[in-house]
N, C-alpha and C positions, 0 to 999 in steps of 0.2 A: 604458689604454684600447685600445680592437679598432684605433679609427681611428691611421693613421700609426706602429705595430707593428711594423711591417716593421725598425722598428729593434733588437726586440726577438729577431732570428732569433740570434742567437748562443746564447739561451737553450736552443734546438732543437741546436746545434752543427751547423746548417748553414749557416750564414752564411758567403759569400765570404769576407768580411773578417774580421780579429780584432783591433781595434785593439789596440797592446801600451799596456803599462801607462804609459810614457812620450810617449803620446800629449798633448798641451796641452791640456786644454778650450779655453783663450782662442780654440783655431783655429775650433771649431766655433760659436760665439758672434757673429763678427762677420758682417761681410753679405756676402754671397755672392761680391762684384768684388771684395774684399778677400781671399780666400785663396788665397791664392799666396805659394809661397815666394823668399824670396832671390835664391838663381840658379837661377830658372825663367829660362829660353830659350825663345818660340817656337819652334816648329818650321818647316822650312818645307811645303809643299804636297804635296810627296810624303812624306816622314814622316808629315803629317797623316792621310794616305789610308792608312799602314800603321798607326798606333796607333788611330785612330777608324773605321776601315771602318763599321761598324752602324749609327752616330750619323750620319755623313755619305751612307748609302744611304736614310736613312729621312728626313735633312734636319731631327732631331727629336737638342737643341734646334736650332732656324734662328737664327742670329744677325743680328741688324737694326743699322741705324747703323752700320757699318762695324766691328760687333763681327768676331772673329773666335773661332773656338773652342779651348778651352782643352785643351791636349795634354801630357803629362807623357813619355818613354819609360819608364816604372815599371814595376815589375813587382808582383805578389802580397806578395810580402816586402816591401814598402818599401810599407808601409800611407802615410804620410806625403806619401807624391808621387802620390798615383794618385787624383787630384785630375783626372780625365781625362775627357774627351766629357760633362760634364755641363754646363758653363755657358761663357759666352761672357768675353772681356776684350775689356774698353767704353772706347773712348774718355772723354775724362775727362767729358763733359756729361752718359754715357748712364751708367743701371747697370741693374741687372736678369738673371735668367738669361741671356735673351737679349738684353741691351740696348737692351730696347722702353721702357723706362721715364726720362723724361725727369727732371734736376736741377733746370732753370731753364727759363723760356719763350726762354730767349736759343737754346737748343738746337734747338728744336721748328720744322723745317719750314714752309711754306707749304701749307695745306691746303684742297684745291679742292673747293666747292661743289658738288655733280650738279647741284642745284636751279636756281642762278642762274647758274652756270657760272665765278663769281669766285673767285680765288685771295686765302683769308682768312689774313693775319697770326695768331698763336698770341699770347693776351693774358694769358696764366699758364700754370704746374704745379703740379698737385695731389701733388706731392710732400709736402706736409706736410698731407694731411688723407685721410684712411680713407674719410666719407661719399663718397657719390660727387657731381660735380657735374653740372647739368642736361646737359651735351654728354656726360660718361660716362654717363649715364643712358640715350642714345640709340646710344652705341657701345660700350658696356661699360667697366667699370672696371680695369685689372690690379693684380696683387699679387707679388711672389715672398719668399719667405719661407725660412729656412734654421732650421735643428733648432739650439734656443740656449734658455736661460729664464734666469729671471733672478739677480741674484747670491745667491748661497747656495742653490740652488736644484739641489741632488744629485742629484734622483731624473732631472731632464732630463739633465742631463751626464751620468749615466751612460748612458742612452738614445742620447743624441749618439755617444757613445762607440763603441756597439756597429756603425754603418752610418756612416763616416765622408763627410760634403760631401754629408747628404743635403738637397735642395733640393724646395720644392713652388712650381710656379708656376698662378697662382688666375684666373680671366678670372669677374666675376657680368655676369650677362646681365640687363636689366630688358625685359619684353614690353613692345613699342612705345613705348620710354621715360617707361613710367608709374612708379610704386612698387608695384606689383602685386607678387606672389610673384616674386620672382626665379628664375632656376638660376646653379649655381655648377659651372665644369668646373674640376677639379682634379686635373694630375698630378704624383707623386712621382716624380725619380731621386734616383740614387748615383751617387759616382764606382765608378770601376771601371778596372782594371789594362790595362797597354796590349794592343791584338791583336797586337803586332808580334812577332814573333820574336827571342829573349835567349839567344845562344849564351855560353858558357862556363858561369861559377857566380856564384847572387845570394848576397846576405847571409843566415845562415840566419835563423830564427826570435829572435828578442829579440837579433837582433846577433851572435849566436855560431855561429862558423865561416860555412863556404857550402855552398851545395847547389845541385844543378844547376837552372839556370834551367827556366821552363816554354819550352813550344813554343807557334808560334799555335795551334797545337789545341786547345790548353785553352780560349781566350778565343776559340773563334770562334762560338761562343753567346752572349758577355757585350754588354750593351745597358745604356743610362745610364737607358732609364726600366724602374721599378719597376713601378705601377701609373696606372691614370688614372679617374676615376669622375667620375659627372656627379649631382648634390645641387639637388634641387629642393626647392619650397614655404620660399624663404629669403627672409630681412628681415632690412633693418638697423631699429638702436635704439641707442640709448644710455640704460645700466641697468647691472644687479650686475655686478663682474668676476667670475673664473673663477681660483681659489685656483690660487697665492698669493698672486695680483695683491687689492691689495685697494681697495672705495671701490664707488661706485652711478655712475660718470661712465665708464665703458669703451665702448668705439666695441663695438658686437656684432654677429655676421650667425648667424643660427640657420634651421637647415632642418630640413626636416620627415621628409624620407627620400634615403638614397644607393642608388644604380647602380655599383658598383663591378666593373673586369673586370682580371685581374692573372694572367697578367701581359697586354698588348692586344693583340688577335689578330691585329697585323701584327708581334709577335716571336715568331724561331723557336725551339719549345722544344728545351733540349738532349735527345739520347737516353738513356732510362733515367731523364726526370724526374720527378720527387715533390716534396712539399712542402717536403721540407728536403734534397735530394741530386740529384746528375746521375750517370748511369753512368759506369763507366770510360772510359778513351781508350784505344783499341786499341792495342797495341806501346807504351807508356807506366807498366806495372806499377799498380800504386795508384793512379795519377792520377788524377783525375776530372774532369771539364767543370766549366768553372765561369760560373754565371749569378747573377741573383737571384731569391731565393725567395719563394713567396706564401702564407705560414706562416698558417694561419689566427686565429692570435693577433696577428698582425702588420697584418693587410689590412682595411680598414673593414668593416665587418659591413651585407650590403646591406637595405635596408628602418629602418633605425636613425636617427635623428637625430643632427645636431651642433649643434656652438657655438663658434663662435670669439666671443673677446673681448682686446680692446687696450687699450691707456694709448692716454689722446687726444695725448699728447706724445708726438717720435721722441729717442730718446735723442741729446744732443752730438754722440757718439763716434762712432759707426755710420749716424746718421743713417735710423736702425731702429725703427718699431715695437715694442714687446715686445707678444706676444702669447700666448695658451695656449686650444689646442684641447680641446673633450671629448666624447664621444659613449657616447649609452646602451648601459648594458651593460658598461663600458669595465675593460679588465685595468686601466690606471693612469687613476687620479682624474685628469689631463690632464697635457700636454706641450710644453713652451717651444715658441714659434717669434717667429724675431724676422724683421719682414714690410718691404717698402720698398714704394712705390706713384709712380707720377709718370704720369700722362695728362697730353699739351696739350691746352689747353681753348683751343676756337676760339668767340669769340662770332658766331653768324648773325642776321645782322635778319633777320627775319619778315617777308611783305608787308603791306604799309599795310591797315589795319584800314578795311572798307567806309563808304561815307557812312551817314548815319542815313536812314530813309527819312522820306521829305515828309510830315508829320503830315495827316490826311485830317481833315476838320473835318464831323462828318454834323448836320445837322437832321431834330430829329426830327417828324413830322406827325401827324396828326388820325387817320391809320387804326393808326397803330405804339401810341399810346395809347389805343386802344379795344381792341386784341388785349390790352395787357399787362393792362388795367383786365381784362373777360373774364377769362381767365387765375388774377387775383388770386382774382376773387368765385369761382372751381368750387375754386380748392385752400381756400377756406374752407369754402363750401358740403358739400366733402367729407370735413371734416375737424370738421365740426358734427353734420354724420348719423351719423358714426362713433362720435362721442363719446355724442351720445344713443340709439345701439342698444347700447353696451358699457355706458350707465347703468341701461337698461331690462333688459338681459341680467344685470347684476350684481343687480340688484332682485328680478329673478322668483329667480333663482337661491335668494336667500336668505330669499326668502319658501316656496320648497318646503324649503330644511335647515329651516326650522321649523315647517313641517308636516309632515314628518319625524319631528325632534325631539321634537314630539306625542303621536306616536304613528298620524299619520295614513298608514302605509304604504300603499298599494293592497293587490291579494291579491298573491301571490308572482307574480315571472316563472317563466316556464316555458319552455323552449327546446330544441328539439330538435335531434337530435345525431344527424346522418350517418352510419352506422355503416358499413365499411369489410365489405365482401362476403369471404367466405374460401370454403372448399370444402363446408365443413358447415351455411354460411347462405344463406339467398337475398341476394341482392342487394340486395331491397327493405327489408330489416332495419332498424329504426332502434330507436336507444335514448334514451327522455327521460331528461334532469337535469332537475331544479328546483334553479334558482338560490335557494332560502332561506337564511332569517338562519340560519348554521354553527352549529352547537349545539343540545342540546335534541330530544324526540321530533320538531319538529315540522322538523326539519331534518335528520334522516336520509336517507340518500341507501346505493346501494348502492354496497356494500364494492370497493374498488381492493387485489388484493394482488400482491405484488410477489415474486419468486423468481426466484435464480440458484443456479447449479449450477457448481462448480470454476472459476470465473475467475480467471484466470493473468492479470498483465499486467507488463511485461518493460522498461524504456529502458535508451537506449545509451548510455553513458558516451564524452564526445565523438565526434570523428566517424567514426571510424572502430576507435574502441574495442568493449571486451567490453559485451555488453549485463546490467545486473541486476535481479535479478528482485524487482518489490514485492513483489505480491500471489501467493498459490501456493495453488492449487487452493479458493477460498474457496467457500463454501455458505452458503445460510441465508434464511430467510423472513423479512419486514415486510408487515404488514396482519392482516388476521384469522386468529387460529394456528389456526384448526380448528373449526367449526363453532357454531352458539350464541354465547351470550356476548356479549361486546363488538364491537361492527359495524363496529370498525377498533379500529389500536390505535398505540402508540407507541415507534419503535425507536429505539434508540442503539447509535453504534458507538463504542467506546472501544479505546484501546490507547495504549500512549508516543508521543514524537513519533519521525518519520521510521515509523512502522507501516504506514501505508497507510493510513488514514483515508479522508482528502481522495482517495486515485486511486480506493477501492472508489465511494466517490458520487459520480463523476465518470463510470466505468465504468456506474453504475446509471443515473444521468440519462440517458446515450447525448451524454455527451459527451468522451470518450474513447475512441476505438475504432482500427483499422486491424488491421495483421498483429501490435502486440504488445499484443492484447488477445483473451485466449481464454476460451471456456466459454459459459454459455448462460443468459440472462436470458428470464423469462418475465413476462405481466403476463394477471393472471386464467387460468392457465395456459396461454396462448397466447406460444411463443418469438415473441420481437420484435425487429426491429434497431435500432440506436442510433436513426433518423431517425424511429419509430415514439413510441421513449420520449420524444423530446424533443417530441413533440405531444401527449403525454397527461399528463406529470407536472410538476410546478411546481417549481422549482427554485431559491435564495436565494443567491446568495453568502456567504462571510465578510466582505468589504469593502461596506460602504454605496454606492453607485452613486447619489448622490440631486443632482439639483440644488439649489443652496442657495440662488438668489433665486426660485423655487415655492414657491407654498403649498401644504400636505399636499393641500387640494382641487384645486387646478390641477392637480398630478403624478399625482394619480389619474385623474380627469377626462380627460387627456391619454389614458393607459392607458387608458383604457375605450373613450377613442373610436377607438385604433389598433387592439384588439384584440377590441372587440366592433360591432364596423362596423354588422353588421345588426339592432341596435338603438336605438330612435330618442335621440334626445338625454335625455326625461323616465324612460325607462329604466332609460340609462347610470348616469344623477344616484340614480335608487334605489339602482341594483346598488355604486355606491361609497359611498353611505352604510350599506348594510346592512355592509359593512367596516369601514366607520370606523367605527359601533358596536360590532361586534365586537370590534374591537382596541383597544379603549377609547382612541381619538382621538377623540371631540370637541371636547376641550376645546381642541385644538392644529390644526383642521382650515382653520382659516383665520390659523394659524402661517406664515410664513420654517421653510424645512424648515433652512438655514442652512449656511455651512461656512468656510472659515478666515475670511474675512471678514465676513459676514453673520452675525451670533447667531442661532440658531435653537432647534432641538429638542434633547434632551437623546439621550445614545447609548441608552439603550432605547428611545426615543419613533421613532428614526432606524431600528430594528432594527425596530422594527413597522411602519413606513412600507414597507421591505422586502420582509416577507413581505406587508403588502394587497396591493401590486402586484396578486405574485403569484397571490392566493385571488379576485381581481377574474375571472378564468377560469372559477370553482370546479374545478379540477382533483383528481381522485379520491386522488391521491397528493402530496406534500410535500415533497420531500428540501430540508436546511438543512444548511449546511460551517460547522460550531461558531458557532452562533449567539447562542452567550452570550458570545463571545472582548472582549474589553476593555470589557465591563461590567460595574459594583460589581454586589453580591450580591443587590442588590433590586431593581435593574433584570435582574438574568441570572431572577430567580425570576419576575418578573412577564411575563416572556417564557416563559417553561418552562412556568405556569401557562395562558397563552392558546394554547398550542400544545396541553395537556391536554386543556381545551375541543373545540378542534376536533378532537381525535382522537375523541373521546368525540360531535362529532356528523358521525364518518362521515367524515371527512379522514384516511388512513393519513399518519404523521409518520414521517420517518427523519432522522436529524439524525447529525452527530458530536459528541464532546462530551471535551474534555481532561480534567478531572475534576471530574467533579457532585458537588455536596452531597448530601450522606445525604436532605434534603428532597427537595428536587430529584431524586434517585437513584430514588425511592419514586414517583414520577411515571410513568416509564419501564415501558410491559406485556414491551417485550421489551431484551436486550441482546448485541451483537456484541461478544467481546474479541479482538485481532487482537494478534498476538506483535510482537516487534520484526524478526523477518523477515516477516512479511505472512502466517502461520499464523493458522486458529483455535482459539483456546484454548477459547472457549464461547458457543455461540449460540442461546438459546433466551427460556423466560421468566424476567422476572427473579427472578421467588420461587424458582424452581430451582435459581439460580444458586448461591445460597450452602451448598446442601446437596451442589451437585455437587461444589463443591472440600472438601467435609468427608469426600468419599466416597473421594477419592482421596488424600487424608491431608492437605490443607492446609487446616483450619480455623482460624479467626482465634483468635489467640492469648486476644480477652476480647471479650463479644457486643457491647459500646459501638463495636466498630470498626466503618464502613460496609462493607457486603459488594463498593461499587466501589473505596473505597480496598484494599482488601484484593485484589482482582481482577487490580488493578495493581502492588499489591508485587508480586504471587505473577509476573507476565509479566514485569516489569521485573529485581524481584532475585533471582529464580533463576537455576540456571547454562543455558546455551545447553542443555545436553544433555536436563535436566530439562525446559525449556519448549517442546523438541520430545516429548517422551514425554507432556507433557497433552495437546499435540494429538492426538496419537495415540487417546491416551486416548478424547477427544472422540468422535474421530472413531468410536468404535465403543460408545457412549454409547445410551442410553435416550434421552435427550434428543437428540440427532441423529438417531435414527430415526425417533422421534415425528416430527420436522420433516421427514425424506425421504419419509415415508409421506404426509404430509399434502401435499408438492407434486408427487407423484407421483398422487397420486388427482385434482387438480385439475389438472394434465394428459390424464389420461383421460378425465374429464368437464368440461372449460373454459367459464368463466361467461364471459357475454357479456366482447369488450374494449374498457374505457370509451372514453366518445368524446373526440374531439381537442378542444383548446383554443382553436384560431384558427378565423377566418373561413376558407373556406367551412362550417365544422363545422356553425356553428349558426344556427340562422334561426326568428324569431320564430313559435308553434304559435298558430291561430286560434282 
């Protein structure tokens, strides 16, 4: 793993140290006041000042309780002894790097109160327990911890191995001694060879021969700490351990993110430093400074999470936790450490807890029970009126659905429509709709058509990536193709998936626009902007948006009343039944529209609830995003069929479609085929369609095939080069001229542009 790595700089070959192959493991296993050799000798005080200079200017580690700090005279070569400026030797009560960490409460101080100003006795050590206790909770917990895992456990010895005596000492902070998120400050040293100056010759490399000692020049960059990082959003628990430790009972502390800075910016770096090397030493040949390194495979990786995890028992021996750290991302799946802890826990009385206050004994009188009496009789009173205007309201209601039902419609509403002043109209312009039942002569309405010209549209592939491009230069008509005939009609846009389907109707509605959306939409030949389109044209989703404890009639109802405001209530109620007949709901109009909980409607009953919404407007135009997607084949047909309907009385349909049935296909007056780069391959009508790929030599292999399934082998399993050469093709096609001729002439002469959808649009005609 990234975290605690640093052990791993040998890998790099720039690691200070190089432990030789006769190195112990047992050394690096035990606990930290424990290694030291044989005949180690204190030094005394000036020695001190010449092998630790760094350690003792920076006072880092500080040693407490009468520690003092551990000094070897070693040099580079005697890897073995250079056990130097990193930890303290503790009288026999204290251990710890620094000797903050208490054995016994026999050891612990008297500890003075701010609060009450008392000198409190120490009534225990947390030496044998990881959680923290309530006084560490208010003053922190410590930890110190040394590079060790457990027996048989090769991959940490070797790790050990490569940064000998490396120690990490741990402080968790709890905010104002709650269990909230903790933080965890944590820093790594090494030992490291003495600053002092080693005249003659040391041992050379693996014991054989000598070689001249270094000078203090070498070591007058070397420093015991490594790194230090501060680990927030941390908690303890007790849960899995962290292999190889095995069992669900491990003491844990896990954070959420590290801050780590390596090396800290009050050590000075050597000259000529990098990640794995220090420059030369002047008049010293080859030499090099020598410090420790901040390998990036070695240093915790900032913004990542960790996890330490322990045995809730300290071993016999060592009187150590065993522990194994791991962090996301991690070179090694995790690495031994074995941990010691000892806080005095000082118990504080608390101040005496306040009296209870004097129970207040009230009587109650003659005027406090006439307010509450009052009071009771208006919340019933109001709660009675309500009930019987929502009985009477439900009553009339459903005495007009059945005289409705009847046949007893009034005459059609008729509603006029604001019409929007341009350069070639007067101002005073207006254009009536009649809201009639959709279909049929007597429901004709004038034609809404719809035309763009080469829309481009383009996203960025994250953030500051290459942008790519969907859609590429697309063309093409929906609504009435040219005069006479059919008084709207019905488009599809097909092509595989990732084509651009769903961005070209998204683009058409006007809703997708900004800088990477190019080219030019027009509506009854008038170019429009997105905010134009989304006020004249009706638009469906793919996903159902329905409430599912409303009834089909409430969620209509609802709709009628937000969006046809200036319409009285007896209106509204026609304009949503003439829908709900239309779309053949009655039978479900005082259904639970329904959803994972609530049973309701069936997915085509749900897909027609959709488009009413919508047609509750009468918007001149339609657009649907595959409105047959996760319904069986009778429900996809009886949705394609009501769509026909209203194409045929004067509603333009554009829809997407993944791939239609030959039925269903036969439906469709016009059809869009869009490549798998966002090209068109063919857009016109659909009886053209199949002569046009005959013309250009791909005709269906036997006339039983549908001309859409065919459409789509021919985009899909051709090679890239061939399904840019049909568009091509297209593009200089009979059938593409026909279509630019026809939106170019109704650019020239542009028929009124239908009126908008919402309030203020429309208002009741006398």
């Amino acid at each position: 793993m990234k975290l605690l790595l640093v052990l791993a700089l040998c890998a790099a070959g720039a690691s200070a140290f190089s432990a030789p192959n006769g190195l112990a493991l047992g050394m690096v296993r035990r606990a930290p006041q424990q290694t030291v050799l044989a005949d180690y000798k204190p030094p005394s005080d000036a020695d001190l000042q010449k092998i630790c200079p760094n350690a003792l200017k920076f006072n880092d580690p500080s040693c407490k309780n009468g520690g003092r700090l551990h000094a070897d005279n070693s040099t580079h070569e005697e890897p073995e002894r250079y056990n130097n400026c990193v930890q303290c030797d503790c009288p026999p009560q204290w251990t710890g790097i620094d000797c903050s960490l208490c054995k016994s409460a026999d050891a612990c101080p008297l500890w003075h109160d701010p609060d009450s100003g008392a000198s409190i006795a120490a009534t225990g050590c947390s030496s044998d327990r990881l959680l923290p206790t309530a006084f560490e909770l208010l003053h922190g917990k410590r930890l110190t911890c040394a590079c060790g895992g457990a027996a048989g456990d090769k991959t940490t010895a070797w790790a050990c191995n490569q940064q000998p005596f490396t120690h990490w000492d741990a402080t968790v902070t709890h905010p104002n001694g709650t269990d909230k998120p903790a933080s965890l400050s944590l820093i790594e040293r090494a030992g490291m060879p003495s600053q002092d100056d080693h005249p003659g010759n040391c041992p050379g490399p693996g014991g054989k021969g000598t070689v001249p000692c270094p000078t203090a020049q070498r070591y007058k960059y070397a420093h015991p700490v490594v790194w230090e990082g501060t680990f927030t959003g941390c908690s303890w628990a007790t849960g899995d351990c962290i292999s190889p430790l095995k069992g669900d009972d491990c003491v844990t502390l896990s954070c959420d993110s590290a801050n780590v800075v390596c090396p800290p910016n009050y050590v000075e770096k050597c000259p000529g430093y990098t990640i794995t090397s220090c420059g030369k030493i002047p008049g010293e040949g080859s030499a090099s400074y020598w410090m420790h390194r901040c390998n990036p495979l070695a240093v915790p990786k900032n913004g990542s999470a960790i996890k330490i995890a322990c045995e809730p028992q300290r071993d016999n021996e060592t009187n150590a936790f065993q522990c194994y750290i791991a962090q996301e991302h991690s070179f090694m799946a995790s690495l031994g450490m074995q941990c010691t802890t000892g806080g005095c826990i000082y118990d504080k009385a608390g101040p005496a807890p306040p009296m209870p206050p004097v129970p207040h004994h009230h009587k109650t009188n003659l005027v406090e029970l006439l307010a509450l009496g009052f009071i009771a009789l208006a919340i019933v009173s109001v709660v009675a009126i309500s009930g019987m205007l929502i009985l009477a309201d439900t009553r009339k209601s459903a005495a007009q659905v059945a005289h409705w039902s009847a046949g007893g419609m009034g005459e059609p509403l008729v509603l006029e429509a604001i019409a929007e002043a341009d350069a070639s109209r007067p101002a005073t312009a207006a254009a009536k709709v009649a809201l009639l039942p959709l279909g049929g002569p007597s429901g004709r309405r004038a034609p809404v058509v719809l035309s763009w010209s080469r829309v481009s549209c383009s996203v960025r592939k994250g953030r500051r990536g290459r942008r790519k491009r969907i859609l590429r230069a697309v063309s093409g008509v929906a609504g009435m193709p040219g005069g006479g005939g059919a008084v709207s009609c019905m488009t599809a846009i097909l092509g595989p998936s990732g084509a651009g389907k769903t961005t070209l109707l998204d683009v058409l509605a006007g809703r997708r626009g900004g800088r990477s959306v190019a080219g030019v939409i027009c509506l009854n030949g008038h170019p429009v902007t997105p905010a134009q389109v989304r006020e004249r044209v009706g638009y469906v989703y793919q996903d159902d948006v329905l409430p599912g404890t409303s009834t089909v009639w409430e969620f209509l109802s609802f709709h009628a009343a937000l969006r046809l405001p200036l319409l009285n209530k007896q209106a509204q109620g026609e304009r949503v039944w003439q829908v709900v007949q239309q779309l053949g709901l009655e039978k479900v109009a005082h259904s639970f529209i329904g959803d994972e909980w609530v049973r309701g409607l069936s997915g085509g009953e749900r897909r027609r609830v959709s488009i009413a919404a919508e047609l509750l407007t009468a918007p001149g135009l339609l657009l649907l995003d595959e409105p047959t997607t996760g319904l069986d084949s009778s429900n996809a047909a009886k949705v394609v069929d009501i769509l026909a309907a209203l194409a045929e009385g004067g509603v333009g349909v554009v829809l997407t479609i993944h791939q239609p049935r030959p039925d269903v296909f036969r439906l469709m007056h016009r059809v869009l085929l869009l490549s798998g780069r966002g090209q068109v391959v063919y857009a016109g009508a659909t009886a053209q369609a199949g002569p046009h790929f005959a013309r250009l030599g791909y005709a269906p292999a036997s006339p039983d095939i549908s001309v859409a399934d065919h459409m789509l082998d021919v985009a899909i399993k051709s090679p890239p080069e061939e399904v840019e050469q049909l568009a091509m093709d297209f593009s200089g096609s009979r059938v593409s001229a026909d279509d630019q001729a026809w939106a170019a002439t109704l650019q020239a002469q542009p028929w009124p542009l239908p009126p908008r959808r919402r309030a203020p649009a429309f208002s009741l005609q006398a």
